[in-house]
N, C-alpha and C positions, 0 to 999 in steps of 0.2 A: 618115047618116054623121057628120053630125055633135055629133049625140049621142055616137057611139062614141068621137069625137076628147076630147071634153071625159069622158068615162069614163076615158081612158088617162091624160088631163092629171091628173087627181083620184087616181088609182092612183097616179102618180109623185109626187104632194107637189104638184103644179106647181099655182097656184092665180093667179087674176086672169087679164086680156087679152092679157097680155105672153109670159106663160110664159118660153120660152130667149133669146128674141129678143136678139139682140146691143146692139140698142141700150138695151135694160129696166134698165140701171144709167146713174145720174148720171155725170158726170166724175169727183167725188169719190169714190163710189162703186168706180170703176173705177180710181182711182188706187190707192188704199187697197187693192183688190185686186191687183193691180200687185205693190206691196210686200208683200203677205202672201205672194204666192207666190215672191218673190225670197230674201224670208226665210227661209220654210219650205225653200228648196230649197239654201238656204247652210247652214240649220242640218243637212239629212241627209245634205248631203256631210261635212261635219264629223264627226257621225256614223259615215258610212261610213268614213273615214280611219281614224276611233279603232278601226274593230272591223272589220280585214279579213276574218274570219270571215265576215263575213255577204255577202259577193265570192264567198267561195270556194264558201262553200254554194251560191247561189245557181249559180255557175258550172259545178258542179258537178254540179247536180240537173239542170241545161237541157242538158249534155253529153251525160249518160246520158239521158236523155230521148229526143233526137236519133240520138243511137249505137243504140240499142236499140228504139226504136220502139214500145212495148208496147203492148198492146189495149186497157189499162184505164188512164190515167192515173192514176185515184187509189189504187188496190192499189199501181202501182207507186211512187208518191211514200210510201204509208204503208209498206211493206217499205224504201223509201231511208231514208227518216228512224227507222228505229227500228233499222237498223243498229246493231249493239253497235259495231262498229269507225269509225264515223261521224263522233266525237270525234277519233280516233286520225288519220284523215287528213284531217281541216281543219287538224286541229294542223301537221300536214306542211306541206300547201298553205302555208298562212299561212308557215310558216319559208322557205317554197319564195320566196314574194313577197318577203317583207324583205330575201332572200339577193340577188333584183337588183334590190330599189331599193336596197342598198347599192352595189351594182356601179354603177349609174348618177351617184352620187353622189361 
């Protein structure tokens, strides 16, 4: 068995005693990760801000998803996104959003 453990560990990348183990980072280590992830998560809200498009897409494709249930997840994401009209009503959405955060504002 534990052969097959140390098989899995070596498939994943995971290398040494430690592997995932929580504690396998320094403080330093673990701070520094800290802030990378604070960062990176301030930077793709920022991001998201600039380009609500990728809200609507998103909100969008998980609606239909939901509403419609399909058999094949991926036919029906490759028929949603290759929508000729796909452009046409994110543009919407997007004008739909700015129209009440203006109202909020």
């Amino acid at each position: 068995m534990e052969k097959d453990t140390q098989h899995d560990r070596n498939m994943l990348g995971i290398e040494g005693s430690e592997g995932h183990h929580l504690g396998a980072l320094t403080d330093e280590q673990q701070t520094n990760l800290n802030k990378f992830k604070i960062r990176t998560r301030i930077e793709n809200e920022k991001y998201l801000r600039d380009h609500p498009e990728v809200s609507c897409l998103i909100t969008g494709f998980l609606g239909s998803i939901l509403q419609q249930r399909p058999g094949s997840v991926r036919e029906f994401a490759a028929s949603y996104f290759s929508n000729p009209e796909l452009k046409e009503n994110v543009a919407l959405q997007v004008l739909e959003v700015k129209k009440k955060l203006m109202r909020l504002t």
